[in-house]
N, CA, C and O atoms as a Tinker XYZ file with bonds, in Angstrom:
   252  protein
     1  N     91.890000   30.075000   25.060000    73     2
     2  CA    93.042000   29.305000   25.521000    64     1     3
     3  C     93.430000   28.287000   24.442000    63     2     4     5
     4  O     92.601000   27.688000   23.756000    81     3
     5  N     94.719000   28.145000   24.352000    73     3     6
     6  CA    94.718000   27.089000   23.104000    64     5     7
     7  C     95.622000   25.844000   23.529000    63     6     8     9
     8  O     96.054000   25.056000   22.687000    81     7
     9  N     95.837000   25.742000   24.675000    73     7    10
    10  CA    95.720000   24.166000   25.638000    64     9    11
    11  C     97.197000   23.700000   25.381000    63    10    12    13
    12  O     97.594000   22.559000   25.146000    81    11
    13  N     98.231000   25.386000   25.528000    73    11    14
    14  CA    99.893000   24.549000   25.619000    64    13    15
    15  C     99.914000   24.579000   26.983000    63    14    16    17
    16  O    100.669000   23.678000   27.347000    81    15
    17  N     99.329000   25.335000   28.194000    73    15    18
    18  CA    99.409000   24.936000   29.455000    64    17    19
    19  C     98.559000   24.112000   30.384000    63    18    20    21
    20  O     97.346000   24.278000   30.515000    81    19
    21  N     99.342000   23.129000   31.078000    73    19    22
    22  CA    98.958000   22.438000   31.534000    64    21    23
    23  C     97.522000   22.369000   32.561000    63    22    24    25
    24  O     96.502000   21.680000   32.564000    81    23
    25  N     98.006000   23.361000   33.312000    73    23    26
    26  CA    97.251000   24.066000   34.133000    64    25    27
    27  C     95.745000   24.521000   33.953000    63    26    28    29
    28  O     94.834000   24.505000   34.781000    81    27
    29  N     95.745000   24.872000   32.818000    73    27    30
    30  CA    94.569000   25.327000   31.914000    64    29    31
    31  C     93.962000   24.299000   31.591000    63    30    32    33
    32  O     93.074000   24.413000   30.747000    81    31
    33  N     94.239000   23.058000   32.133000    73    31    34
    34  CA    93.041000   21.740000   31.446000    64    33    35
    35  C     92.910000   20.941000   32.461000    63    34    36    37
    36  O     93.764000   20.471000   33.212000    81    35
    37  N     91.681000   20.809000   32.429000    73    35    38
    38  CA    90.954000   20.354000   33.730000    64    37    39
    39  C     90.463000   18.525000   33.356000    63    38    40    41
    40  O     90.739000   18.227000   32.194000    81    39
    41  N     89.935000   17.587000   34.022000    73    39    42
    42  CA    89.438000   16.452000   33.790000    64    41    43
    43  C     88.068000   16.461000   33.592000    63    42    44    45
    44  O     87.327000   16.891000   34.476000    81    43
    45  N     87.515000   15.918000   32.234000    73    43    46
    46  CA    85.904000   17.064000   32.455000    64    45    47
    47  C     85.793000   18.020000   31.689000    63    46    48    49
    48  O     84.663000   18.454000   31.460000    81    47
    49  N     86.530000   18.401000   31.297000    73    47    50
    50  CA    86.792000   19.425000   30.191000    64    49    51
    51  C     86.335000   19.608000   28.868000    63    50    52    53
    52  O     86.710000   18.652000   28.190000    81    51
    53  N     85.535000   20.614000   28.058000    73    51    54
    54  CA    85.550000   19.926000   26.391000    64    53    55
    55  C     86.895000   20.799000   25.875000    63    54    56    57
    56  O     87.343000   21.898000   26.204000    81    55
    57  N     87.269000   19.902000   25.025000    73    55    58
    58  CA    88.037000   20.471000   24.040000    64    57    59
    59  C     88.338000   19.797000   22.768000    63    58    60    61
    60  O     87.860000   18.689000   22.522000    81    59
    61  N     89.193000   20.484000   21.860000    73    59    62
    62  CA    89.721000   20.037000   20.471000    64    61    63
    63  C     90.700000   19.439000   20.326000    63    62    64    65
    64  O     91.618000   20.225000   20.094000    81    63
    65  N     91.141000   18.036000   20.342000    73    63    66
    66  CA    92.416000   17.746000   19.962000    64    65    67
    67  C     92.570000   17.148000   18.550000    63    66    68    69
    68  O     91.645000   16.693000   17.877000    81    67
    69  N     94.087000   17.223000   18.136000    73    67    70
    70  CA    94.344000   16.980000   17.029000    64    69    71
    71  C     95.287000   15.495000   17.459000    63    70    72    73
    72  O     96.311000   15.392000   18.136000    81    71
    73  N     94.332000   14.286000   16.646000    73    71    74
    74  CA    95.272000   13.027000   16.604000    64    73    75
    75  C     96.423000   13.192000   16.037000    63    74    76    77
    76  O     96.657000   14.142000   15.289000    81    75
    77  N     97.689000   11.824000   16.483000    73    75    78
    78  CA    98.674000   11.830000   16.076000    64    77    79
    79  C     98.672000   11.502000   14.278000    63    78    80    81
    80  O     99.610000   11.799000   13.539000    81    79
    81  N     97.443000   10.861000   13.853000    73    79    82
    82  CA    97.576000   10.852000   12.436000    64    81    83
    83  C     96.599000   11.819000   11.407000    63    82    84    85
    84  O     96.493000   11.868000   10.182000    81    83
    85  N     95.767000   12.758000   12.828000    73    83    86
    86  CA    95.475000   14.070000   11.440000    64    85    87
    87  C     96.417000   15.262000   11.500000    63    86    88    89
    88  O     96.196000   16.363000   10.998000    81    87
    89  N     97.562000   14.874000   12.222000    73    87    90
    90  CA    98.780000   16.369000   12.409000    64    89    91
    91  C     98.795000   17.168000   11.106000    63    90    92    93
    92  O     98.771000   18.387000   10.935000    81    91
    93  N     98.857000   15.787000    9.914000    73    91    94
    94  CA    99.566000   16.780000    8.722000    64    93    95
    95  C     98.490000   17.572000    7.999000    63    94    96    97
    96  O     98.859000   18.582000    7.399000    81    95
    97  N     96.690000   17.105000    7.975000    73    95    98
    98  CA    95.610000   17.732000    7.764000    64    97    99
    99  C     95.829000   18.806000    8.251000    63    98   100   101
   100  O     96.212000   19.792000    7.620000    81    99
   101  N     95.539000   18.732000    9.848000    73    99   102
   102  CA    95.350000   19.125000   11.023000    64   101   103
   103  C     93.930000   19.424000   11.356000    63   102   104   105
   104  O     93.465000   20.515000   11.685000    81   103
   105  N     93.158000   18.000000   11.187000    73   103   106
   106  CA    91.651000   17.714000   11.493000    64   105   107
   107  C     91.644000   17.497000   13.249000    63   106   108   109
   108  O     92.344000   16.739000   13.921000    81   107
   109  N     90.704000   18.352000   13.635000    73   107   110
   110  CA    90.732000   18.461000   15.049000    64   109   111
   111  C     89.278000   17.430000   15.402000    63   110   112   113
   112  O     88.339000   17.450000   14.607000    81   111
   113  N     89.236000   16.722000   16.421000    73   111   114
   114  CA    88.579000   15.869000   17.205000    64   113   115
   115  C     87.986000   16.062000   18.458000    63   114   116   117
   116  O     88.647000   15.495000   19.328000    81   115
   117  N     86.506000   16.930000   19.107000    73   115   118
   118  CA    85.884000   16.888000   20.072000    64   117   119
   119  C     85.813000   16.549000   21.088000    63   118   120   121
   120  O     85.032000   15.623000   20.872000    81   119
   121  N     86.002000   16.505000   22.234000    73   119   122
   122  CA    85.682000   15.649000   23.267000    64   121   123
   123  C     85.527000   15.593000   24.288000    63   122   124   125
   124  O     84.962000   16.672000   24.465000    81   123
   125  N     85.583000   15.124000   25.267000    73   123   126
   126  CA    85.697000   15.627000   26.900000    64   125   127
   127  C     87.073000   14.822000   27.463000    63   126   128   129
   128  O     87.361000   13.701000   27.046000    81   127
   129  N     87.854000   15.517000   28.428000    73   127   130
   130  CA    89.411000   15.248000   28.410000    64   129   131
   131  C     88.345000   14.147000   29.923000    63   130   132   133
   132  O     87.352000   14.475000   30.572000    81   131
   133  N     89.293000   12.693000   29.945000    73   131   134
   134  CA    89.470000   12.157000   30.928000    64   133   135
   135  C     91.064000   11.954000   31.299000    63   134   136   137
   136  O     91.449000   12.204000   32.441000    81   135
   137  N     91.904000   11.522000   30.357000    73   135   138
   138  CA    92.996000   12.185000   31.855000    64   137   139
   139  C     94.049000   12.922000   30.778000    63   138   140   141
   140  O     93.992000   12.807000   29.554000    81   139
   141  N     95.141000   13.800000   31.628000    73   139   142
   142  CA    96.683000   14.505000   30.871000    64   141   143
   143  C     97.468000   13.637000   31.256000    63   142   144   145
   144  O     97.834000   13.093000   32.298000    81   143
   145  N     97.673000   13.622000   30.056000    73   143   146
   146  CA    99.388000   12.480000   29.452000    64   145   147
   147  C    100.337000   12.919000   30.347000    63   146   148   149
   148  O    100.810000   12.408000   31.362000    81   147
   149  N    100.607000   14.400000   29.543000    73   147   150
   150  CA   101.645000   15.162000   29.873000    64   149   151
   151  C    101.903000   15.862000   31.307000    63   150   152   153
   152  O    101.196000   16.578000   32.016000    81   151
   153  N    103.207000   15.355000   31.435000    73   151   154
   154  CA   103.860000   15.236000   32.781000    64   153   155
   155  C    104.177000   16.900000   33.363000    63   154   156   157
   156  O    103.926000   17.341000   34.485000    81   155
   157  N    104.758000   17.566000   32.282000    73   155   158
   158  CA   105.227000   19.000000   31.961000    64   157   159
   159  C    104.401000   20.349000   32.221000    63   158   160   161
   160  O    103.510000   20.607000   31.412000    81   159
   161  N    104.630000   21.241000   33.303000    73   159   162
   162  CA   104.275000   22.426000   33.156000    64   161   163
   163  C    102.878000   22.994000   31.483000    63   162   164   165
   164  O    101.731000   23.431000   31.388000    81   163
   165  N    104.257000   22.500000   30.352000    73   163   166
   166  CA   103.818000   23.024000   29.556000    64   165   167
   167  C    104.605000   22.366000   27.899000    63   166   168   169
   168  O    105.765000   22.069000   27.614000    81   167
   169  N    103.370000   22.352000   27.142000    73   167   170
   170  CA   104.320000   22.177000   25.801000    64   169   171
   171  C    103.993000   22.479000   24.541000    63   170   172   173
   172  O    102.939000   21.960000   24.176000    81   171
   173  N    104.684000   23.317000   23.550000    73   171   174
   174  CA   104.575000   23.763000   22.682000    64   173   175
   175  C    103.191000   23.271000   21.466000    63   174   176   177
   176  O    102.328000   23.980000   20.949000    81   175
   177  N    103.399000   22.125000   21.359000    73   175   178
   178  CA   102.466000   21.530000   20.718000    64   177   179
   179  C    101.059000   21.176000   20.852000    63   178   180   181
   180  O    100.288000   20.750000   19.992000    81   179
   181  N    100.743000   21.584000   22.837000    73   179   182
   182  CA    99.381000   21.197000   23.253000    64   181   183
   183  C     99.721000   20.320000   24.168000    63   182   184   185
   184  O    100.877000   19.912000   24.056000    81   183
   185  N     98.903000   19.754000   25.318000    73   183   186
   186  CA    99.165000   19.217000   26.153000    64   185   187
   187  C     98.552000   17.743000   26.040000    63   186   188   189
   188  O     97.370000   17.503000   26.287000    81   187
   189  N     99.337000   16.935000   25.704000    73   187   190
   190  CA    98.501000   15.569000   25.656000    64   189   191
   191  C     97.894000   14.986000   26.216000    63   190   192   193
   192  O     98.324000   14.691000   27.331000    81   191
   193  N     96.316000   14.373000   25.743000    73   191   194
   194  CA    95.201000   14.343000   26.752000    64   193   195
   195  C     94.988000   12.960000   26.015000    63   194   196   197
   196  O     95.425000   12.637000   24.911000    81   195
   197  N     94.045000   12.059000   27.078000    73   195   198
   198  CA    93.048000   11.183000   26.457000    64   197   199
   199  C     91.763000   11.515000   26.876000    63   198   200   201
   200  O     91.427000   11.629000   28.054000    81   199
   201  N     91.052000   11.669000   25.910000    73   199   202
   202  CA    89.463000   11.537000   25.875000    64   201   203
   203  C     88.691000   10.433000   26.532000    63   202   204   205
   204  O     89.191000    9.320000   26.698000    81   203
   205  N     87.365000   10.763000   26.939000    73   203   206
   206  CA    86.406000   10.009000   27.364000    64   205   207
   207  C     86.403000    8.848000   25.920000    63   206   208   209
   208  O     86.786000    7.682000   26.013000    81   207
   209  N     86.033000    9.305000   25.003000    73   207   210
   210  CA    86.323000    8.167000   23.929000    64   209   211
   211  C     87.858000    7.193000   23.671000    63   210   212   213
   212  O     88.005000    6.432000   22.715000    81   211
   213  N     88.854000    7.424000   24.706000    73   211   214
   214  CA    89.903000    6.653000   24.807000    64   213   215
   215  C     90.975000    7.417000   23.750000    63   214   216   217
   216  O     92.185000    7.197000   23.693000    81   215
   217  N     90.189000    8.397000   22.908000    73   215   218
   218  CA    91.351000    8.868000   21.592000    64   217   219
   219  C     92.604000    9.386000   22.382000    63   218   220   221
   220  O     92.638000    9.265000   23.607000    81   219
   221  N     93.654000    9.973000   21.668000    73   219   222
   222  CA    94.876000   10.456000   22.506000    64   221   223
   223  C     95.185000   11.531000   21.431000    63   222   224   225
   224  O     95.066000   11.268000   20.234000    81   223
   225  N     95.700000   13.104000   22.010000    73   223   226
   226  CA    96.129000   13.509000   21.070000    64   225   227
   227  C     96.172000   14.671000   22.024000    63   226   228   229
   228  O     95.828000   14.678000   23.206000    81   227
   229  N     96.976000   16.297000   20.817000    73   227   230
   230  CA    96.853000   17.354000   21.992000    64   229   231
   231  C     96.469000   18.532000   21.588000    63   230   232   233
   232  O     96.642000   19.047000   20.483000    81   231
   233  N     95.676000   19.158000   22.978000    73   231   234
   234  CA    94.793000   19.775000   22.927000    64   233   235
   235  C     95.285000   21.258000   22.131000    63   234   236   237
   236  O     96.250000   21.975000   22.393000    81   235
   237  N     94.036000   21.437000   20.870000    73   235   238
   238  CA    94.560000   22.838000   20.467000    64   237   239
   239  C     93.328000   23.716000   20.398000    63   238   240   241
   240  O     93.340000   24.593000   19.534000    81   239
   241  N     92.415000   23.625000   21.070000    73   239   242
   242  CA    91.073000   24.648000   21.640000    64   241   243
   243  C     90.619000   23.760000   23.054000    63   242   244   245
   244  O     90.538000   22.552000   23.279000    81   243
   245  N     90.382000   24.916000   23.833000    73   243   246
   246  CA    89.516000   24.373000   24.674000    64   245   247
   247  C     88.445000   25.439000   24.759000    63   246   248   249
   248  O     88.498000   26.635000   24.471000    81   247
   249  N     87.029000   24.372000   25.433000    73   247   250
   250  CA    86.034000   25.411000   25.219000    64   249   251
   251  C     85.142000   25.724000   26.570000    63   250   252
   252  O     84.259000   26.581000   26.542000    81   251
């Protein structure tokens, strides 16, 4: 799954997100999702999550 639907990400979750300032790397970041940003069905870019570590960014693996 590579975490553009919403649906597909749970609270509790591990996955990979990519911060808003490693986009242009595109260094991905570990974690366990505590809550979705994103309001939307669904979105192209990944669904924006914050982590148990407070980071913010969106999800492009989940595992």
């Amino acid at each position: 799954m590579d975490g553009t639907k919403r649906a597909d990400i749970k609270s509790g979750m591990s996955v990979a997100i990519v911060l808003k300032q490693d986009q242009e790397s595109g260094r991905l970041t570990d974690g366990v999702v505590r809550d979705i940003l994103t309001k939307s069905p669904s979105h192209p870019h990944g669904i924006k999550v914050r982590l148990m570590s407070r980071e913010v960014g969106r999800v492009k693996k989940i595992y």
